[in-house]
C-alpha positions in Angstrom: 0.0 0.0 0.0 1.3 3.5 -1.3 1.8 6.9 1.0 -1.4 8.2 -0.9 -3.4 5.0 -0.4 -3.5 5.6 3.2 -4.2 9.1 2.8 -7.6 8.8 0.9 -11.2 9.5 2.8 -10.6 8.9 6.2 -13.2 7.1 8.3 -13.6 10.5 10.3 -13.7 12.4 7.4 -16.4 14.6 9.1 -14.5 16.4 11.4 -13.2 18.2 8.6 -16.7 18.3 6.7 -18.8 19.7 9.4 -17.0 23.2 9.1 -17.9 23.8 5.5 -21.2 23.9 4.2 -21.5 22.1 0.8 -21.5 24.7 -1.6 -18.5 26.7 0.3 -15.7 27.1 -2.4 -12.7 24.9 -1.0 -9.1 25.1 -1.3 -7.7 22.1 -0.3 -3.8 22.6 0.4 -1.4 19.7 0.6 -4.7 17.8 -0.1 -2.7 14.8 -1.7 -5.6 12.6 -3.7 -8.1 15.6 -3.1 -10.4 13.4 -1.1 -12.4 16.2 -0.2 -13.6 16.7 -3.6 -16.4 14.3 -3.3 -18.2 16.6 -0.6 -17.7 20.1 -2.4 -18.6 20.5 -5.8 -16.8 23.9 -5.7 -13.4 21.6 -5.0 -9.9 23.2 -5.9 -7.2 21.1 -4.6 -2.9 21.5 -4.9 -0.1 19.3 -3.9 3.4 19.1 -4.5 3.4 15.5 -5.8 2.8 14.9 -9.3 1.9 11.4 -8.5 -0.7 12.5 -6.0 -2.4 15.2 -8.6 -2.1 12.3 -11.3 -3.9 10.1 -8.6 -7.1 12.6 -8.4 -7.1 13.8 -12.0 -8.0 10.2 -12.9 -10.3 10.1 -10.8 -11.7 13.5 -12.4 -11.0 15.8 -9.3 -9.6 19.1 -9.4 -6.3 19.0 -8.0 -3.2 21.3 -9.3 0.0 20.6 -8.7 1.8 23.4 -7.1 4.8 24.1 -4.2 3.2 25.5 -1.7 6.6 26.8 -0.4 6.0 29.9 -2.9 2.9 32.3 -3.4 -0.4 30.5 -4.3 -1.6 30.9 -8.3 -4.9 32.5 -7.3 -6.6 36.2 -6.6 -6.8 37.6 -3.5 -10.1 36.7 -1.6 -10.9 33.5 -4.1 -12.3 30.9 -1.6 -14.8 30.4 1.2 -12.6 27.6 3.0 -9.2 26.8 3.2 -8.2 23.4 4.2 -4.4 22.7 5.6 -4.8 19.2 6.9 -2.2 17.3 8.1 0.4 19.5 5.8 1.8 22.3 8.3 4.4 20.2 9.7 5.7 19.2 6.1 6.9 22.4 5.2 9.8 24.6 5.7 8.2 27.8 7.0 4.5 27.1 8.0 3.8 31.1 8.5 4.6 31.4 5.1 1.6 29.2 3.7 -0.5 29.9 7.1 -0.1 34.0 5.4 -0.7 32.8 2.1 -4.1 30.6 2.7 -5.2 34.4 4.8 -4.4 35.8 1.1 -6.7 33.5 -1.1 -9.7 33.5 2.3 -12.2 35.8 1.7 -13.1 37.8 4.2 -15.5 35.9 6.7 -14.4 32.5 5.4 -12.9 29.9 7.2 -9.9 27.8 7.4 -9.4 24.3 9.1 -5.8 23.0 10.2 -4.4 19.8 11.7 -1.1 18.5 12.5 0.8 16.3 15.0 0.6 17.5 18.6 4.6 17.5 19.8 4.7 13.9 20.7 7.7 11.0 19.8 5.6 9.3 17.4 5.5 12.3 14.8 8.9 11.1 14.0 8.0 8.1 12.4 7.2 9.9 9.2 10.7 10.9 7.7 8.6 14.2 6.1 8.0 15.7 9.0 9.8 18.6 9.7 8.3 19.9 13.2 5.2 19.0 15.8 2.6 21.6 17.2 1.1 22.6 20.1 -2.5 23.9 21.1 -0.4 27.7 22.1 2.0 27.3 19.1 -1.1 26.5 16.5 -3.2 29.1 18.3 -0.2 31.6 18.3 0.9 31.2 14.9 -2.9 31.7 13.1 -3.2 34.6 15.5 -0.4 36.2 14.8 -1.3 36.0 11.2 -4.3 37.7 11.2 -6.9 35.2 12.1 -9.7 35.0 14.5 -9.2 31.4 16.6 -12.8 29.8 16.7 -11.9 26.5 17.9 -9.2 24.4 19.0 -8.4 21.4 20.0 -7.1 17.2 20.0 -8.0 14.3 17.9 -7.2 11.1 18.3 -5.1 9.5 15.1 -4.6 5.8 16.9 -4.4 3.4 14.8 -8.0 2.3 14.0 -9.9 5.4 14.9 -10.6 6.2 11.1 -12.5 2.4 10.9 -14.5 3.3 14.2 -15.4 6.3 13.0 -16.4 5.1 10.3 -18.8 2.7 11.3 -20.4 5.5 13.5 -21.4 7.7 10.6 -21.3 10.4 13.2 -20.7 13.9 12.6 -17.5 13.8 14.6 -15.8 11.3 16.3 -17.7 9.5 18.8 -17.6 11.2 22.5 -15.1 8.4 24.1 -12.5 9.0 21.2 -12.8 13.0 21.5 -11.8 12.1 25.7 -8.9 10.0 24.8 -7.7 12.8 22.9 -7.1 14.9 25.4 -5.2 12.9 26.9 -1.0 13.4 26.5 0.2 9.7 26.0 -2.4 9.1 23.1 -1.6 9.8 19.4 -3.0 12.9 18.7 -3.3 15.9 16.2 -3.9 19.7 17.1 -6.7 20.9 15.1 -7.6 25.2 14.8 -11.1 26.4 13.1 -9.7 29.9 12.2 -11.9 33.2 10.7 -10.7 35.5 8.4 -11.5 39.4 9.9 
């Protein structure tokens, strides 16, 4: 099984949905496959791997391949959402494309963020470059210009995505959302963040 096989729809793929309603225009940053596409008909997706973008063009998505380590090919005030999940702690200067994703955001709009809480297991992927923290995630979108809505921990143990799947839930069930809090579990730091 490929790096982008594992990275399709995950199980608790409504955690990210739930934010957006369906006809928001989405970008999808470092959205690999462009799973998202299937919930948002207004779907613009970019990744650095050809392979990836080959991936979701067969499958007819609209995915661009791009670096997202230099300005973003699109207008000021484009989109409606912004979506940075799971790609902050790939890249060399995350203020950079944090700034960048404020750029494209209308105002009003809203932008979604995960990435690996500062814990020994982020390691195991050699593409990580750093780990996050509730105050370092909060910091950093504040300090670019964004109004903190939410914040908080999921759980990314192994199996969650099949158990949440199952639920059909809006969100990870209630038990799952308590072990995330909790520092020896796997976990991700996730921000809901309004543009002004």
């Amino acid at each position: 099984m490929g790096y982008f096989d594992r990275h399709e729809e995950p199980g608790y793929f409504r955690d990210v949905t739930r934010h957006f309603p369906p006809g928001t225009r989405l970008l999808d940053l470092g959205c690999g496959t462009g799973w998202l596409a299937a919930h948002y008909p207004d779907y613009t997706g970019m990744d650095g791997s050809a392979e990836a973008v080959a991936l979701a063009r067969e499958q007819g998505r609209n995915v661009q391949h791009g670096d997202l380590t230099a300005p973003l090919p699109f207008p000021d005030a484009t989109f409606g959402g912004v979506v940075l999940k799971d790609v902050l702690e790939h890249v060399p200067d995350p203020v950079a494309v944090v700034l960048e994703a404020r750029r494209v955001l209308r105002p009003g709009g809203l932008l979604f963020a995960s990435s690996p809480d500062a814990q020994r297991w982020v390691w195991d992927d050699y593409t990580h470059r750093r780990p996050f923290t509730r105050t370092s995630y909060r910091t950093m979108f504040a300090d670019c210009g964004f109004l903190v809505q939410r914040l908080g921990y999921e759980s990314v143990m192994p199996g969650i995505g099949i158990v949440s799947g199952m639920t059909r839930a809006k969100r990870r069930p209630a038990p799952l959302a308590v072990l995330a809090r909790l520092p020896v579990v796997r976990r991700n730091v996730w921000i809901l963040a309004r543009k002004p």
